[in-house]
C-alpha positions in Angstrom: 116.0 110.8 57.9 116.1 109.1 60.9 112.8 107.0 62.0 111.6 109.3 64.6 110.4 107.1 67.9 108.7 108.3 71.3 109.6 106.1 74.4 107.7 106.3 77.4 109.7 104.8 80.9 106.9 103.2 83.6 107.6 105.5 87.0 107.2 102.4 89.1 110.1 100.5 86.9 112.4 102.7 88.5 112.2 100.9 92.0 112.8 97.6 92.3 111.8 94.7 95.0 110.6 97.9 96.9 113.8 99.9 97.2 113.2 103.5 97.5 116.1 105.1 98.5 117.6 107.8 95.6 120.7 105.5 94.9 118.6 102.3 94.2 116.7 104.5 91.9 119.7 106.0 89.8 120.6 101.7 89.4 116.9 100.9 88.1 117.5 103.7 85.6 121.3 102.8 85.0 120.4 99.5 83.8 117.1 101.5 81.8 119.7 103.9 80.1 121.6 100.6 78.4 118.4 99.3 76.9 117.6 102.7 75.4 121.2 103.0 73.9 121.2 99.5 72.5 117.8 101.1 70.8 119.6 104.6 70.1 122.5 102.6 68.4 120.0 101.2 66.0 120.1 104.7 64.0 116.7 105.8 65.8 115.7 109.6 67.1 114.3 109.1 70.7 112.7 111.2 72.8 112.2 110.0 76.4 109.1 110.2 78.9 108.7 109.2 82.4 106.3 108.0 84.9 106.9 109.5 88.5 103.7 107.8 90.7 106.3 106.6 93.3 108.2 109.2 93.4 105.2 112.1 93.6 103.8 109.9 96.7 107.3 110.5 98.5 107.9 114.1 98.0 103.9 114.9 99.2 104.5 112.7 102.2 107.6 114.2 102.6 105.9 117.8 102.4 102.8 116.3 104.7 105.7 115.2 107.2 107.1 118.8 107.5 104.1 120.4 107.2 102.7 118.5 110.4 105.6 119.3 112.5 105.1 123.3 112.1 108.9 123.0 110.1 107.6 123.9 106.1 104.9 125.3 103.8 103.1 122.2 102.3 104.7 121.6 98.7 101.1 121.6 95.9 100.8 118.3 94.0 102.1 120.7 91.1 105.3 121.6 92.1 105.6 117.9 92.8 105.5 117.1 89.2 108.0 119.6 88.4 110.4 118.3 91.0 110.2 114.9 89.7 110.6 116.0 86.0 114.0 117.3 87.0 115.3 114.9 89.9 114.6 111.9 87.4 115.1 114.1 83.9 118.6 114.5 85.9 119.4 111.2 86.9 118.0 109.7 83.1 120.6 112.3 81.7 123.7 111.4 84.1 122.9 107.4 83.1 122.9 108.2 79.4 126.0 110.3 79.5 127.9 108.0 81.1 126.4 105.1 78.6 126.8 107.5 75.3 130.6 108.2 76.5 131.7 104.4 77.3 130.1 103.5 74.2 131.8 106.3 72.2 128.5 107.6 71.0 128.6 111.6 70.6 125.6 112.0 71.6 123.8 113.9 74.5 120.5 113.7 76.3 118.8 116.8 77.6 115.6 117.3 80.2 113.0 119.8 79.4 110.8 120.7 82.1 107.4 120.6 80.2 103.6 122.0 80.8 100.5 120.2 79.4 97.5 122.0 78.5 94.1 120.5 80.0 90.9 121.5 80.0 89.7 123.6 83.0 86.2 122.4 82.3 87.4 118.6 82.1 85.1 116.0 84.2 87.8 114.6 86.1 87.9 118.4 87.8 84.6 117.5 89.0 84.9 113.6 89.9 88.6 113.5 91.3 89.5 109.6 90.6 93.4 109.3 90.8 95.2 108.1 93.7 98.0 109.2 94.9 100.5 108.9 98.3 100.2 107.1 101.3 97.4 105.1 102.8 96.0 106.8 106.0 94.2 105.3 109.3 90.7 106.2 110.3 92.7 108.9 113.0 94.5 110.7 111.1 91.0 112.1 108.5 90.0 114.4 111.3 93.2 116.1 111.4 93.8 115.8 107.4 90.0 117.4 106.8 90.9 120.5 109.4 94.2 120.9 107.6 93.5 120.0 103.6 90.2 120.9 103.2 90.2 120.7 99.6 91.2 117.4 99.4 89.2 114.3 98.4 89.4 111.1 100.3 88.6 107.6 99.2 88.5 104.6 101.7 89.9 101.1 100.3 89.0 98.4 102.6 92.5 96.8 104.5 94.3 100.0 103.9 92.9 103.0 104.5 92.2 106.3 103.1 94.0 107.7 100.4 94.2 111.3 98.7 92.6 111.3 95.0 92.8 114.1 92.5 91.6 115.1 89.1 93.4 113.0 86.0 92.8 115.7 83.4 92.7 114.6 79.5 96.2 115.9 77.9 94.9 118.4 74.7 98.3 120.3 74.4 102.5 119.8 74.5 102.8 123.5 75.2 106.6 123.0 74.7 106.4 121.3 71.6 108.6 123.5 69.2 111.6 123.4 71.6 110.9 119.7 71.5 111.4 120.2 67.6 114.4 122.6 68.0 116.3 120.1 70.3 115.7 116.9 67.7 116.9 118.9 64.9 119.6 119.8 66.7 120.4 115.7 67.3 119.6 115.9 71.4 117.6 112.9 72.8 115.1 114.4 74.9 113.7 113.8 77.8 110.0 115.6 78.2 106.7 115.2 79.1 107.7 113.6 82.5 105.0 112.2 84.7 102.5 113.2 82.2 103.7 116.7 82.4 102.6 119.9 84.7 99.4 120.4 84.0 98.1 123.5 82.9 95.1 125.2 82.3 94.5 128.7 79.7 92.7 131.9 80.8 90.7 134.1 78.2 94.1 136.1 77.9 95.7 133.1 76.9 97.8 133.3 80.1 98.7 129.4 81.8 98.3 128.6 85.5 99.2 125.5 86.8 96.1 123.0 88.6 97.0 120.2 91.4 96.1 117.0 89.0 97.8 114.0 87.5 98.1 113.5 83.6 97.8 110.2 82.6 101.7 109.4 81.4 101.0 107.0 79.0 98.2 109.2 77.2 100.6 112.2 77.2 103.2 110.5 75.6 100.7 109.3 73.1 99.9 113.2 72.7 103.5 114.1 72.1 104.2 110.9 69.9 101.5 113.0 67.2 102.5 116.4 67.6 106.4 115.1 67.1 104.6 113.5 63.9 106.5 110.1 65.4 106.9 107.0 63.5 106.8 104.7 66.3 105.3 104.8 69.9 106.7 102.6 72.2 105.5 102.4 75.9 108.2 100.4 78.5 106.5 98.4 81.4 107.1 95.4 83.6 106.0 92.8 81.4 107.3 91.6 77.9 103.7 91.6 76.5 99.7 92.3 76.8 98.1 89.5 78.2 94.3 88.9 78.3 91.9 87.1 81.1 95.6 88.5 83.6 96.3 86.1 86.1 93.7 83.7 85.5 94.3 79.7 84.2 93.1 81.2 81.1 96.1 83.9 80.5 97.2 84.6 77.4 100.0 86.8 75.7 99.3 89.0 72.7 102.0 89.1 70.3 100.1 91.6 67.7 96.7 93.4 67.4 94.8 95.2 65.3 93.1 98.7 66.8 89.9 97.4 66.4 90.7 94.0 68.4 91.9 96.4 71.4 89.1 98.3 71.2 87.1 94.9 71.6 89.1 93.3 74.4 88.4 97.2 76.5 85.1 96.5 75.9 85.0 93.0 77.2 86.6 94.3 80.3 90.4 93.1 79.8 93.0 95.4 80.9 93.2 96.5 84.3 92.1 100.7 84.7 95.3 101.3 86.6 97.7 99.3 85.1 97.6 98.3 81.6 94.3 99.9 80.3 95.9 103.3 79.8 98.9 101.7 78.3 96.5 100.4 75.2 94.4 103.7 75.1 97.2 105.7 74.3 98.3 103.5 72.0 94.8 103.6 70.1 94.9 107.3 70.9 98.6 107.5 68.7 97.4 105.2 65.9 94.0 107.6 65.5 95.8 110.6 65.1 97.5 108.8 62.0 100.3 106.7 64.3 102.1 103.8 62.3 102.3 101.4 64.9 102.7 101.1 69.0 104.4 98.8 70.9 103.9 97.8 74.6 106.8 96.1 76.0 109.7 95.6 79.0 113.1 97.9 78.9 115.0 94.8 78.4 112.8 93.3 75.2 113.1 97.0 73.9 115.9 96.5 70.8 114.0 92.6 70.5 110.4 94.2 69.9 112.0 96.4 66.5 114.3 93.6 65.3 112.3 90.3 66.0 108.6 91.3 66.8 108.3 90.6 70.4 106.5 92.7 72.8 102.9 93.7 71.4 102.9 95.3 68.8 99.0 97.8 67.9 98.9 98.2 64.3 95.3 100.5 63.1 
């Protein structure tokens, strides 16, 4: 059998040097889809998640921008999620078609549109935290108050305000078995995208979907044990972990044990919106009886198997 390995794609490494338009994208996640079929070649079974934090802030402002002019219904932050599961799911597919056929692989990828389960009594509900879209000026809250009531604003000094939501703890991948199904069946899959739509369960066991953002990284970790995966590998912008980041004192991690992660966290290293997540799911994976994690860039991704670079969590 086939090692079985969970790959998770940073949403913001699908724009580059700030180009946003959809064709710049579909290149970020051309050159994406080689690095994963180098790795696919290997002999490994992937399955594929996806950050979509840009791309969420575009369709929402897109959505505010025809809502304002009296054109369109507002689009919920939920229905966001889903549209970026299957406008990136899609283009991730098309680039690893086109690489599987060139290559003469027979192999072919598949998006599945996936809900997460979350707690409806979760903190986070209470204490909304993550940001999301656009920065707005001091003029425009009067307006946004009268028109989103529900929402929760959060001034950062320079730029603005900016819309925060609940980040909900990931407890279930309620698609999991067709996750199972589509492996067996020799499909690299692409799930779990943007941390998935989360969900939350009435006392009739029915689902409804809530307007918060699911960590990607510790969703990925989620699905990497309930896929009883081998390896968890989490794609960012830098080769490795560093500690005491951008300071004279900055230094790469090559390798580290669960217990030294757990110490730098609690020294302070890792930034809460960037790289702290990325090690928490980690330590969430190698918890739930994970082998080992690695944290890495798409173009160090067949490197950090074959010759140990990236960092690499071990328990």
């Amino acid at each position: 059998m086939p090692e079985r390995v969970v790959i998770a794609i940073g949403g913001n490494s699908l724009i580059k040097d700030d180009r946003c338009e959809i064709d710049d994208q579909l290149n970020a996640v051309r050159e994406t889809a080689a690095f994963i079929t180098d790795f696919i070649e290997l002999g490994y079974e992937v399955v594929l998640t996806h950050g979509n934090g840009p791309q969420v802030g575009f369709i929402l402002r897109r959505s505010e921008l025809a809502f304002e002019a009296g054109e369109l219904h507002f689009v919920p932050l939920k229905n966001c999620v889903a549209d970026t599961q299957g406008a990136i799911g899609y283009q991730i597919q098309e680039s690893l078609y086109n690489t599987f056929r060139a290559r003469g692989i027979h192999k072919e990828a598949t998006t599945l549109v996936t809900m997460v389960e979350v707690d409806p009594d979760d903190p986070s509900f209470a204490d909304p935290t993550k940001p999301i879209g656009v920065f707005y000026p001091e003029e425009k809250m009067a307006s946004l108050t009268e028109k989103h009531p529900d929402w929760h604003m959060v001034f950062q000094d320079g730029k603005g305000y900016r819309r925060v939501v609940p980040s909900p703890r990931p407890i279930r991948i309620v698609e999991i078995e067709a996750i199972r199904t589509m492996l067996a069946a020799g499909f690299c899959v692409i799930a779990g995208g943007g941390g998935g739509i989360p969900v939350v369960r009435d006392s009739q066991g029915n689902l409804s979907g809530v307007n918060a953002v699911i960590d990607k990284d510790l969703s990925t970790a989620l699905l990497a044990s309930e896929l009883s995966a081998d390896l968890l590998i989490i794609l960012t912008a830098v080769e490795n972990v560093f500690i005491d980041f951008n300071k004279p004192t900055q230094r790469s991690l090559h390798r580290m044990t669960a217990a030294e992660a757990k110490q730098y966290m609690a020294e302070g290293e890792f930034a809460t919106g960037s790289m702290r997540p990325k090690v928490q799911a980690a330590l969430n994976f190698l918890e739930r009886g994970g082998k080992r994690a690695i944290i890495t860039s798409p173009d160090h991704l067949v490197k950090a198997v074959q010759e140990d670079r990236g960092t690499h969590i071990v328990p």
